[in-house]
C-alpha positions, -999 to +999 in steps of 0.1 A: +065-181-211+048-150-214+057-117-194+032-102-174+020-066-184+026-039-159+002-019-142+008+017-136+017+028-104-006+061-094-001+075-061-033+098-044-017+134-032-030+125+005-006+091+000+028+113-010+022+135+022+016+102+041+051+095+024+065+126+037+062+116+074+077+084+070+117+085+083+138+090+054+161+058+059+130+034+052+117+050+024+137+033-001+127-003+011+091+007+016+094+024-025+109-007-034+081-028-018+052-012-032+066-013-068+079-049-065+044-061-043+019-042-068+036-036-106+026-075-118+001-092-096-016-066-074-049-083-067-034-115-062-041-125-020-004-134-005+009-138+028+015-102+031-015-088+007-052-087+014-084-076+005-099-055+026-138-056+043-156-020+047-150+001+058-113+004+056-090+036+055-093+056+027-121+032+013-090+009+001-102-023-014-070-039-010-034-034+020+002-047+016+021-055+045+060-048+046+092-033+061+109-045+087+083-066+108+056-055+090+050-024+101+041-002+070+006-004+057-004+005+017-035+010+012-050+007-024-074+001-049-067-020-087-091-011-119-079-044-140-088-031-172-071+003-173-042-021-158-041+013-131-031+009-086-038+038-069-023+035-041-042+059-012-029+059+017+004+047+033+008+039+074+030+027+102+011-001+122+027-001+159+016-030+179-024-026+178-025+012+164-025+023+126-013+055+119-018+071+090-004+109+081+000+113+120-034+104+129-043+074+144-071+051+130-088+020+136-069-009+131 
C-alpha cells in the first residue's frame, strides 16, 4: 500500500498569536492534533472535521474539533494541488461562545 503524501503545514501570523493565548499545558495536545488531524487527509469530513458554510471566521473553508471535550477550534483552508493547509485561526469554544485571540465571535 502506498503512503500518502504530506501536505505542508502553514500557519497565518494572526493564528500563532491566537496560539499565544492558549494556556501553555494544552498546547502540546492541541500541536499534536492539528499535525496528526491535517498532515494526510485534511479535506476529508470526520466526526471531528467539517467544512464550513459562509461566512465563517477568518473566511475558513474547513474547522477541526479537539482537546479535551472539544473545545479548541482550527480554522483552515486546503489548496490540493500545492498539497499546502493554512491553518488561520485557532479558538477555545466554551459552551455556546467562540473565542478567538480574546474576542468573542459568532459561533
Amino acid at each position: 500500500m502506498a503512503r500518502q503524501a504530506k501536505y505542508k503545514l502553514i500557519f497565518a501570523p494572526e493564528a500563532i498569536e491566537h496560539l499565544d493565548r492558549i494556556e501553555s499545558r494544552s498546547l502540546g495536545l492541541l500541536e499534536r492534533s492539528i499535525r496528526e488531524q491535517l498532515t494526510y487527509t485534511p479535506g476529508e469530513e470526520t466526526r471531528n472535521r467539517k467544512p464550513l458554510e459562509p461566512p465563517a471566521p477568518f473566511s475558513a473553508a474547513w474547522e477541526i474539533r479537539c482537546g479535551p471535550d472539544n473545545r479548541f477550534r482550527v480554522f483552515y483552508d486546503v489548496d490540493l494541488e500545492a498539497r499546502e493547509v493554512r491553518v488561520l485561526a485557532i479558538g477555545i469554544k466554551d459552551r455556546n461562545r467562540l473565542f478567538i485571540g480574546g474576542e468573542e465571535y459568532e459561533a
